[in-house]
Each structure stands twice: as C-alpha cells, then as structure tokens.
DRENFI-940359 format. One record per residue (C-alpha): residue number from 1; residue in three letters; x, y negated, z negated. Coordinates in Angstrom, 3 decimals. Example, Ala and Ser with C-alpha at 12.3 -4.5 7.8 and 13.67 -1.06 7.14 Angstrom:
! residues 2
i, aa, px, py, pz
1, Ala, 12.300, 4.500, -7.800
2, Ser, 13.670, 1.060, -7.140
END
This chain:
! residues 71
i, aa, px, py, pz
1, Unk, 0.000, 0.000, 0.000
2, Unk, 1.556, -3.238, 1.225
3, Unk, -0.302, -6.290, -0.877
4, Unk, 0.509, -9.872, 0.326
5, Unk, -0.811, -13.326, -1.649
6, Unk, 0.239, -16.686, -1.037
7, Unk, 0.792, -17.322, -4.589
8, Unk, 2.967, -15.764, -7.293
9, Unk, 2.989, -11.727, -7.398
10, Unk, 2.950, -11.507, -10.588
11, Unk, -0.563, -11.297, -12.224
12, Unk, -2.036, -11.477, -8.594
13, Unk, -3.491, -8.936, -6.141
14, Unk, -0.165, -6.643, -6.461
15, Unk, -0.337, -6.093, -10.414
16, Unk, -3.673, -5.498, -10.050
17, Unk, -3.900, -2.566, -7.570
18, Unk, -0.635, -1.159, -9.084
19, Unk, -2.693, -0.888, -12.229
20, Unk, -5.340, 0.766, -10.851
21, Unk, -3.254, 3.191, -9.149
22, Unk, -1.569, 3.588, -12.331
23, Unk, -4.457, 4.458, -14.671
24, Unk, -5.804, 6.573, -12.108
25, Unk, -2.448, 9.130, -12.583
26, Unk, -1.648, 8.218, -8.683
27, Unk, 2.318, 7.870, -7.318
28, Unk, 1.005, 6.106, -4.371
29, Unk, 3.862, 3.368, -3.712
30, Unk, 2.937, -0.405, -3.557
31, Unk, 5.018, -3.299, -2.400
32, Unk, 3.938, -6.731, -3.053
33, Unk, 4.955, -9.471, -0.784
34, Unk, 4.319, -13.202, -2.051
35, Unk, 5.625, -15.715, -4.076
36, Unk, 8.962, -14.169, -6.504
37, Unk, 9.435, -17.510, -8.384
38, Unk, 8.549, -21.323, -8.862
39, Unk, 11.242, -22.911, -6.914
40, Unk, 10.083, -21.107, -3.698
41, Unk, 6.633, -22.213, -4.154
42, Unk, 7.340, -25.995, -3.293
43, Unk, 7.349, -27.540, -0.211
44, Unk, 4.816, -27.748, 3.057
45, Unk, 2.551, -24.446, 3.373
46, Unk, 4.575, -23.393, 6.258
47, Unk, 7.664, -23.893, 4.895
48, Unk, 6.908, -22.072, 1.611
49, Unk, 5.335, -18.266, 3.942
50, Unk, 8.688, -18.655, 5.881
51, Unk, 11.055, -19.294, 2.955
52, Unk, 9.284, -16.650, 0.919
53, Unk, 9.119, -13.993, 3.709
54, Unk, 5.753, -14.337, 4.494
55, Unk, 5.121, -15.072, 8.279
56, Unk, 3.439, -12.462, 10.452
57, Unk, 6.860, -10.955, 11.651
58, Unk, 7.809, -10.374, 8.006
59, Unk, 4.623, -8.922, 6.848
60, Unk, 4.714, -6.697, 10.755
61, Unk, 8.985, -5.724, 9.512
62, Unk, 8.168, -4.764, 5.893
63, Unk, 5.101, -2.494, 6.761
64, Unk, 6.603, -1.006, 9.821
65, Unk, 10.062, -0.853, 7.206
66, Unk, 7.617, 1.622, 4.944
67, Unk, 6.172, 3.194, 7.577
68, Unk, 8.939, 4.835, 8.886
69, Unk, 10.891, 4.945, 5.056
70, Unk, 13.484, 2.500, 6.613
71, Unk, 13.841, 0.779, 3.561
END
C-alpha cells in the first residue's frame, strides 16, 4: 500500500492505515509518501510536492520501485 498526503505523514493517512493493518495481525507493507518535516513544508505548493518527492513521476517511480521490489 503506497499512501501519499500533502501534509505531514505523521498522524495522517499513512499512520492510520498502518494501524489498521496492524491491529488486524496483517504484514502487508505500507510506504507513506508526504511531508517528513517542517522545513520542507514551506514555500509555493509546487515547490513544496517537488522538494518533498511528491510530483506524479515520483509517486509513478516509488510504486513502480515496490512493484517490482526495486527498492
């Protein structure tokens, strides 16, 4: 599962599903793409997706990365 916010991935979308998938007994693997800090969340909206890794192409790289266990 490959969960992507535009905001910080901690307490967000991520931590929740992992949570789930954790009191459920599951080992499904979850990587959560977003925001890893506060310094990378300044700047114009644009600026902050490609400084944090989160255009299209990134999001396309990382799940085709998992996909095919190239990570």
């Amino acid at each position: 599962i490959v969960t992507v916010e535009d905001h910080s991935i901690y307490g967000g979308l991520g931590s929740i599903v992992s949570e789930i998938i954790a009191r459920h007994g599951s080992s499904i693997p979850v990587t959560c793409m977003g925001l890893k800090g506060f310094a990378e969340g300044y700047g114009s909206y644009e600026d902050v997706k490609k400084r944090n890794g989160l255009g299209k192409s990134d999001i396309f790289e990382m799940t085709m990365r998992l996909a095919t266990g190239a990570m």
